[in-house]
C-alpha positions in Angstrom: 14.3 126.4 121.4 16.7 128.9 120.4 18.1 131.6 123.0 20.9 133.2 121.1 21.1 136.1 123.8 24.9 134.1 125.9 25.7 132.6 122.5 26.6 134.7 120.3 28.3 137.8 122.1 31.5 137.8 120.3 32.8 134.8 122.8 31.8 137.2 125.6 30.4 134.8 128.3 31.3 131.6 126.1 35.0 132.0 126.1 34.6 133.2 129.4 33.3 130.0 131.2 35.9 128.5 129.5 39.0 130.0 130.6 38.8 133.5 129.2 41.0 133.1 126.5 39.1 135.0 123.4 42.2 134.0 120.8 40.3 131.3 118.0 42.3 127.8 118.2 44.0 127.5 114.6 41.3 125.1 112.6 42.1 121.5 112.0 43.7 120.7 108.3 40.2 120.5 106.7 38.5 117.8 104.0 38.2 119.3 100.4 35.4 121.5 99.8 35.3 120.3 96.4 33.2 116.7 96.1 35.8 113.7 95.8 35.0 111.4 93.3 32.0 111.4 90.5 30.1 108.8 92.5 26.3 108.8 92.5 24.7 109.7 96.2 23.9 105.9 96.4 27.2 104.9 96.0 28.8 107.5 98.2 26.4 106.3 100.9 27.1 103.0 100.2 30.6 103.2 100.5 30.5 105.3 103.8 28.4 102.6 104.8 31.0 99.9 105.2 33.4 101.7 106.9 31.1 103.6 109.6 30.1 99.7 110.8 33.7 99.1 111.8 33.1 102.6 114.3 29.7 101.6 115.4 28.2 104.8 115.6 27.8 108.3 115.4 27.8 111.2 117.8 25.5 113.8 116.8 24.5 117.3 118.5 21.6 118.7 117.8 18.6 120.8 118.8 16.2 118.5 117.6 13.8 117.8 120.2 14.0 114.3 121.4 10.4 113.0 120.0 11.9 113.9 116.3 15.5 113.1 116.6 13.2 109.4 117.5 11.6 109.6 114.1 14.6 111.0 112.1 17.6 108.8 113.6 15.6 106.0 114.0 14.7 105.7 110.6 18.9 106.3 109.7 19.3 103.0 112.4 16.8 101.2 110.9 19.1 102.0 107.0 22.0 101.1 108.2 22.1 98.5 111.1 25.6 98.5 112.9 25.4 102.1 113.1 24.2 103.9 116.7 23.4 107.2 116.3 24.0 109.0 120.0 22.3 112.0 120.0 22.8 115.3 122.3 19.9 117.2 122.4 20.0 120.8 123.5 19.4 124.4 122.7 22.0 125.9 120.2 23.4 128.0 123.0 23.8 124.6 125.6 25.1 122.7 122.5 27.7 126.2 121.6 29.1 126.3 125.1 29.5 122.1 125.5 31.3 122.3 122.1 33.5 124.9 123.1 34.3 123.6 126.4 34.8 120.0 125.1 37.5 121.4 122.5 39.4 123.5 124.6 39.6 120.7 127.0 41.4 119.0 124.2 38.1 116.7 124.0 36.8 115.8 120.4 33.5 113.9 121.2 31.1 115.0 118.5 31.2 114.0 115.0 28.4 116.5 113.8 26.6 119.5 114.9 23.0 120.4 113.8 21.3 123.6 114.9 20.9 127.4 113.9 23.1 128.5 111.5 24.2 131.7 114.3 25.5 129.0 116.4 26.7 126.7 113.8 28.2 129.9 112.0 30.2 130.3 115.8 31.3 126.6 116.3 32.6 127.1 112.5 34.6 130.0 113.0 36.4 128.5 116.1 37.7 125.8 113.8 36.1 123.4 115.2 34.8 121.6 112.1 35.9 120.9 108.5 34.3 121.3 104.9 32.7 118.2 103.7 30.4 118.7 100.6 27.7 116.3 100.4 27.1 114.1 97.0 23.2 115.8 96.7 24.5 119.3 97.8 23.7 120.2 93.9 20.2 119.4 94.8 20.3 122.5 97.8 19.9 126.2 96.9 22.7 128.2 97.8 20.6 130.2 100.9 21.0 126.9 102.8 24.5 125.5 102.5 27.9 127.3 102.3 29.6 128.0 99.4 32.8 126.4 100.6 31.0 123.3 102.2 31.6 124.4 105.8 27.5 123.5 106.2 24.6 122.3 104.8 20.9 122.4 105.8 19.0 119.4 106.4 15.8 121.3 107.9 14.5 124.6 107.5 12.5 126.8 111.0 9.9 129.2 109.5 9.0 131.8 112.5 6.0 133.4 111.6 3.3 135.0 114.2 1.4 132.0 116.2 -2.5 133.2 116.5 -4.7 131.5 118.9 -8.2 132.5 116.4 -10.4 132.2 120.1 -8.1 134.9 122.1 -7.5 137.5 119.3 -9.6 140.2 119.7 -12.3 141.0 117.6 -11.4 143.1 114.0 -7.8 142.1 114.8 -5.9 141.0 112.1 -2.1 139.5 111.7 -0.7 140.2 108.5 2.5 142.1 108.8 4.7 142.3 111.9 3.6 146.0 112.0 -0.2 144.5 113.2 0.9 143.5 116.4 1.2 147.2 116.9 -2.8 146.5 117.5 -3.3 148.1 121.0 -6.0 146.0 121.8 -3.1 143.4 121.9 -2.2 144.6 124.8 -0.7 142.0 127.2 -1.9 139.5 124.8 1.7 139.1 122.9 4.2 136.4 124.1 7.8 136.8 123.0 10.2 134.1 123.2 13.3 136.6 124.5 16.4 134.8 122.6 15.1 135.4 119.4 16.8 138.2 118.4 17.8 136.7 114.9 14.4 137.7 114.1 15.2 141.7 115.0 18.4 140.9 113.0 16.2 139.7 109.8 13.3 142.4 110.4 16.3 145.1 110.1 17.2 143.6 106.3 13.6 143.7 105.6 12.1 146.9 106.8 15.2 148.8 107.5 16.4 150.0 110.3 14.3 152.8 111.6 11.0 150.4 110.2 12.3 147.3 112.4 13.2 149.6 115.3 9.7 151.1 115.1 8.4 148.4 115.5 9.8 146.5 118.1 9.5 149.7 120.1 5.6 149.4 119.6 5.4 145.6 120.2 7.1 146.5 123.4 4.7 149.4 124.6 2.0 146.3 124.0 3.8 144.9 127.2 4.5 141.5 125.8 5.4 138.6 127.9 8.6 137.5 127.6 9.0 133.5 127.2 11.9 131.1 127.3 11.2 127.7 124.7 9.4 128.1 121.4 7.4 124.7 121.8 6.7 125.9 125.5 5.2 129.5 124.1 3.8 127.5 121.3 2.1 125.2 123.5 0.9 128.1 126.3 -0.6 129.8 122.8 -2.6 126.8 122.2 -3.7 126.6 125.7 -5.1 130.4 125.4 -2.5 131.7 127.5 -2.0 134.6 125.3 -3.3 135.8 121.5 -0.3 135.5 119.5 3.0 135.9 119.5 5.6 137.2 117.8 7.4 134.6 116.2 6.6 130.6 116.5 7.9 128.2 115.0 5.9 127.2 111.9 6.2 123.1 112.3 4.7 123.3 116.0 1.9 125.9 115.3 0.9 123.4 112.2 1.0 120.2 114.3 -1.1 121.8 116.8 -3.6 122.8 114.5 -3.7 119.9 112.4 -2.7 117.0 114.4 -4.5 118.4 117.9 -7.0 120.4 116.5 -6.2 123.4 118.6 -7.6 126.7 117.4 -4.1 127.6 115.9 -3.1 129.7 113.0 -0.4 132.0 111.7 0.3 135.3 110.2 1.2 135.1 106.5 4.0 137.6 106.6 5.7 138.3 103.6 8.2 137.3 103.1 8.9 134.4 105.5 11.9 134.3 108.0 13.2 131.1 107.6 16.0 130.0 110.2 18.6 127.3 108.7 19.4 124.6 110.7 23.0 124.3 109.8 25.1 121.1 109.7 28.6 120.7 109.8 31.5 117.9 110.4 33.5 118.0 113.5 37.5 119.1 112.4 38.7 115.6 114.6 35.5 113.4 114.5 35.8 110.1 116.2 33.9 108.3 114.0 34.6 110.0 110.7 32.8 107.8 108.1 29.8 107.7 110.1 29.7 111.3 110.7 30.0 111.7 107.0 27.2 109.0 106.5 24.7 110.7 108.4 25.4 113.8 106.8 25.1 112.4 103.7 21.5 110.2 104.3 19.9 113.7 106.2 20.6 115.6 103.0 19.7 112.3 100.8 15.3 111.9 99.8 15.2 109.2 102.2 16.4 111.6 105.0 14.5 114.3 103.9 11.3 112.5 103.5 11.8 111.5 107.2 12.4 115.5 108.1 9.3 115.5 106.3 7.4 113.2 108.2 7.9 115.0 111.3 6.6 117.9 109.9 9.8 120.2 110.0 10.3 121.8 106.5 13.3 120.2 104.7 16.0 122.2 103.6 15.5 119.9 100.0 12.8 122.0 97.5 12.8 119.2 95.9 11.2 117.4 98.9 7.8 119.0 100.2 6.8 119.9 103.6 3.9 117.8 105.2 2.4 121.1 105.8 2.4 123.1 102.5 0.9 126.2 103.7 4.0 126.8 105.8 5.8 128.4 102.9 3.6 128.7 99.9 2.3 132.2 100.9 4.9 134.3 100.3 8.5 134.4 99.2 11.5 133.2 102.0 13.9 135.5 103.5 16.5 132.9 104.3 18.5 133.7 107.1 22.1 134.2 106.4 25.5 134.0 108.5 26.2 137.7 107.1 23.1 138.5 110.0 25.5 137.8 112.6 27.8 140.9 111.5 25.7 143.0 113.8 24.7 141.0 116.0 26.3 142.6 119.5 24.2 145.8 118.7 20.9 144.2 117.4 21.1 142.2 120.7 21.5 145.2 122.7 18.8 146.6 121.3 16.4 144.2 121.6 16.9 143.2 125.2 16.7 147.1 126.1 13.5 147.5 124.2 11.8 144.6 125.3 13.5 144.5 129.1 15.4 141.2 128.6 17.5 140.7 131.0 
């Protein structure tokens, strides 16, 4: 789920529920951006290893759902027995506001944050983490990590148009973001309402006026406005409603392939892809371990077990379960520089489509 709509205004309501104090804290002293040594992955890994046993575990925050953070940390306990992985699971904007809370609090109880890079890119520019570059980050295109090593990707969200094929009118087709337009979709479209990173990338890709255009149409269509992208995803599959404007792609393939629901998506081109971004807490409390799992979730053993969830890993070099995800059409990778405008592309959107 990702409602970006509290998150992201600028430390409006954030800083607000916090004490109301909008000045950033000075960041920590941070770790070199620059890798350490010339050791292999393996030996990085195994070396981290030895030290996170003497902390016991690691404190992750993420907004991967609890059934795959099973699958995905499980398989890093089974690796490396001694180590605990403690994982907070909650929307980026829950896991934003606990982070900010926590630190002004003088609390430092995460060692790593995983979510979308908007609220990643916020918790980084509070100074609440450090650069750490991982040993394979030479492996990872530069769309999905930052140039200074204040994140990395270890999962990729494609959020393409969900299509239930036994609700969509007849001589209806979803091909561009422009089709759902379609009239006859009338109060068949389901929004999820926090997604306005997708506004913010349709505005790179069609332009202004284009991506104002047609939001304003998708709008006149009267769509229903939903809160949860597995929720939406799941009420699509149910028949609840045609399609919908942006689902994510993992959810809408393990529906149709897994539970053989009538489920397919729109092959836009190109592909919104929202970065999960991951970063190391400034004062982690267990540091090697933090580092550790940073390290295996950006190794092929943790990106085979993205994989096997069926999220898309952030690797290329490591295919998704479901290939026709993102063999379509290029990927519009979205980027921190999205968040420039945010304020006014959220303003926009929730008085077009009556957010409130």
């Amino acid at each position: 789920m990702r409602r970006l709509v509290t998150t992201l205004a600028l430390g409006g309501l954030l800083l607000a529920a916090c004490g109301g104090n909008t000045a950033a804290p000075s960041p920590s002293p941070t770790a070199s951006a620059k890798p350490s040594t010339t050791e292999s992955p393996d030996a990085v890994i195994s070396r981290l290893y030895e030290a996170a046993k003497t902390e016991g575990k690691v404190a992750v925050y993420s907004s991967m759902n609890a059934d795959d953070g099973k699958k995905v940390f499980g398989a890093f306990e089974a690796k490396f027995p001694g180590v605990k992985v403690e994982h907070t699971r909650a929307s980026g904007e829950v896991l934003t506001t606990r982070v900010v809370t926590e630190k002004k609090a003088g609390q430092d109880l995460f060692d790593v944050v995983e979510s979308n890079l908007f609220e990643v890119g916020y918790i980084i520019d509070q100074g609440y983490t450090q650069k750490y570059v991982v040993a394979s980050a030479g492996d990872y295109p530069a769309e999905v990590k930052g140039a200074d090593g204040s994140f990395i990707a270890a999962r990729l969200n494609n959020d393409i148009p969900g299509i239930n094929t036994t609700k969509l009118p007849a001589g209806v087709t979803i091909k561009t973001w422009k089709d759902l337009c379609n009239p006859a979709l009338k109060g068949k479209i389901a929004v999820e309402q926090g997604d306005v990173v997708v506004y913010s990338a349709l505005r790179k890709i069609l332009g202004d006026t284009e991506a104002q255009a047609v939001l304003k149409c998708i709008a006149a269509n009267q769509p229903s406005l939903r809160s949860g992208h597995t929720d939406m995803a799941n009420l699509l599959a149910a028949g609840e409603f045609a399609v919908t404007l942006s689902s994510n792609g993992h959810r809408l393939a393990q529906l149709k392939y897994e539970e053989n629901k009538p489920i397919i998506w729109g092959q836009t081109d190109p592909i919104i892809t929202d970065v999960q971004g991951m970063a190391l807490a400034n004062k982690p409390p267990h540091a090697n371990a933090g580092k550790l799992l940073m390290e295996w979730m950006t190794s092929q053993d943790g990106q085979k077990a993205v994989q096997s969830t069926g999220r898309v890993p952030a690797n290329p070099k490591v295919p998704p379960k479901y290939p026709d995800l993102n063999n379509f059409a290029k990927i519009f990778y979205v980027s921190l520089a999205l968040r420039t405008d945010f304020d006014k592309d959220q303003a926009f959107w929730n008085t077009t489509l009556g957010v409130k």
